[in-house]
LOGUNU-154920 format. One record per residue (C-alpha): residue number from 1; x negated, y, z negated. Coordinates in steps of 0.2 Angstrom, whole numbers, plus 5000, padded with zeros to 4 digits. Example, Ala and Ser with C-alpha at 12.3 -4.5 7.8 and 13.67 -1.06 7.14 Angstrom:
<nodes>
    i     X     Y     Z
    1  4938  4978  4961
    2  4932  4995  4964
</nodes>
This chain:
<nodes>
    i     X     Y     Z
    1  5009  5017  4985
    2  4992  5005  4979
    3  4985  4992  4987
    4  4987  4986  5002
    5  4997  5000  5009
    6  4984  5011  5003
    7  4972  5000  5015
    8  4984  5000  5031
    9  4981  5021  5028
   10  4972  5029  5041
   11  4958  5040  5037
   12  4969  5056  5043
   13  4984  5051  5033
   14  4973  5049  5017
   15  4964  5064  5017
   16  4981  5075  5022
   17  4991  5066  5008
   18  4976  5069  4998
   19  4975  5089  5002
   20  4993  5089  4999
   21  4990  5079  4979
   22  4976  5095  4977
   23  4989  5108  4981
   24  5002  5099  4969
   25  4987  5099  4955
   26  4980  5118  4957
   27  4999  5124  4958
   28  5002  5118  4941
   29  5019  5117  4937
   30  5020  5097  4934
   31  5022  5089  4917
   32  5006  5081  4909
   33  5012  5064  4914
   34  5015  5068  4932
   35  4997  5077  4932
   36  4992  5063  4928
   37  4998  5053  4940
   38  4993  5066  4955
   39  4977  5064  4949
   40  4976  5044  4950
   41  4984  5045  4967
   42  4972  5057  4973
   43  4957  5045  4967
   44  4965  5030  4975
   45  4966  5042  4991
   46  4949  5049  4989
   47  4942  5029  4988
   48  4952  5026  5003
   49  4941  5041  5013
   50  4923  5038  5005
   51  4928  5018  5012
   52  4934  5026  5028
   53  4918  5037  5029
   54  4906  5023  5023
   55  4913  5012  5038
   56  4910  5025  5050
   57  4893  5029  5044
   58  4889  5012  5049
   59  4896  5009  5063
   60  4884  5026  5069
   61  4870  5018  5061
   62  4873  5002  5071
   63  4875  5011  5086
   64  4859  5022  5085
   65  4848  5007  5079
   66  4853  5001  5096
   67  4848  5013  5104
   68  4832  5014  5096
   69  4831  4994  5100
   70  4835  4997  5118
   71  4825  5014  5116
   72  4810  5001  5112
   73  4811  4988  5123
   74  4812  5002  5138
   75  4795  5008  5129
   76  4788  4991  5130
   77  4793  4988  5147
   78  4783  5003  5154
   79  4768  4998  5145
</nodes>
């Protein structure tokens, strides 16, 4: 799973699949090949969060420099 079924994933079902990938790796038990394949699918997962993240951190810095906007122009109105 690469690509663009990695970007349809929702934050949620990233990280869960990704919890689940760091369970796999700490429980040992997996050949070195499919180690290292649990490990690229957890980086391609974590990407997907931090890009997840990142969008939400802007939508917030949007939203509160808005409100600092409208928060100004209410100043400037009672001046």
């Amino acid at each position: 799973m690469t690509g663009k079924v990695d970007e349809a994933l929702g934050y949620e079902q990233a990280r869960d699949e990704l919890i689940e990938v760091v369970r796999r790796l700490e429980a040992g038990g997996t050949t070195l090949e499919e180690s290292l394949a649990l490990w690229e699918r957890g980086e391609e997962l974590a990407k997907v969060c931090r890009r997840w993240l990142e969008g939400a951190r802007a939508r917030l810095d949007a939203a509160l420099a808005g409100e600092d906007a409208a928060d100004g122009d209410a100043a400037g109105d009672e001046e």
